[in-house]
C-alpha positions as CSV (number, residue, x, y, z in Angstrom):
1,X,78.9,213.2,-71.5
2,X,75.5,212.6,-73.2
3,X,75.7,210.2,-76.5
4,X,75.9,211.6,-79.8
5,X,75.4,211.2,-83.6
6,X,77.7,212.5,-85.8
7,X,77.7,212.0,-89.1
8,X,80.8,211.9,-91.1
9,X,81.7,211.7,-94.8
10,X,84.4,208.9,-95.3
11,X,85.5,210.4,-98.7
12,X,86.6,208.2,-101.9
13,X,88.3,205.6,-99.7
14,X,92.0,206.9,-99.1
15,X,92.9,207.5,-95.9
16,X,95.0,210.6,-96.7
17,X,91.7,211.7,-97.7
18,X,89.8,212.1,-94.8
19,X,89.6,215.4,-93.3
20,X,91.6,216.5,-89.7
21,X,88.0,216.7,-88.2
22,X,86.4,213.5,-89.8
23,X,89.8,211.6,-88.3
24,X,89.4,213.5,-85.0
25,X,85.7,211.9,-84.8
26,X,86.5,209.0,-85.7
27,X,89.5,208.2,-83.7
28,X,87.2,209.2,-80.5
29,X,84.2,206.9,-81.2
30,X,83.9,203.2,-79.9
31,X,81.3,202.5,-82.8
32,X,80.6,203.6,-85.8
33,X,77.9,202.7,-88.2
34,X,78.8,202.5,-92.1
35,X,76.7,202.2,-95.0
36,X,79.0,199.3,-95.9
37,X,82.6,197.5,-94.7
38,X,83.4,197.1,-98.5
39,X,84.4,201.1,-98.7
40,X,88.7,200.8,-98.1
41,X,88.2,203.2,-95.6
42,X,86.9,201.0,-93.0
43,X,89.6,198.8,-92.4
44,X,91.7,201.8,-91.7
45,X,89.3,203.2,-89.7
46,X,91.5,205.0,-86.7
47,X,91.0,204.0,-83.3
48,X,89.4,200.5,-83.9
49,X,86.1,201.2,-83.3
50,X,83.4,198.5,-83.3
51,X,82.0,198.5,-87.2
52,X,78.3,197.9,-88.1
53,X,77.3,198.2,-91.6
54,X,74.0,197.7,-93.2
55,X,75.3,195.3,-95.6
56,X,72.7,192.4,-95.3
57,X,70.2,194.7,-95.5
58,X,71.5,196.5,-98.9
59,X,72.2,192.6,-100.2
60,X,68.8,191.8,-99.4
61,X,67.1,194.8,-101.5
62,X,66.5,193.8,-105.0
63,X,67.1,197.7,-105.1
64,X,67.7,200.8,-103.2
């Protein structure tokens, strides 16, 4: 199966939150890429995927 990108709103950080289809993604992919691993979500994330976030470069930004 050819790699894809799909992008997937994490929601206000509840897990109950997150839609059937966003979970569905998520519990299929072996990474995922978040804008940052402080949202609760991530440590929830279903199926343990391997997490990269763009913290240092956000903390490096005076802003954004």
């Amino acid at each position: 199966m050819p790699q894809q990108i799909i992008i997937v709103g994490l929601g206000p950080g509840d897990p109950r939150y997150l839609t059937a289809e966003a979970t569905a993604v998520l519990s299929e992919a072996r990474e995922v890429h978040v804008r940052t691993r402080r949202h609760p979500i991530v440590a929830a994330l279903p199926g343990h995927p391997t997490v990269h976030s763009f913290d240092a470069l956000y903390d490096s930004a005076e802003t954004f």
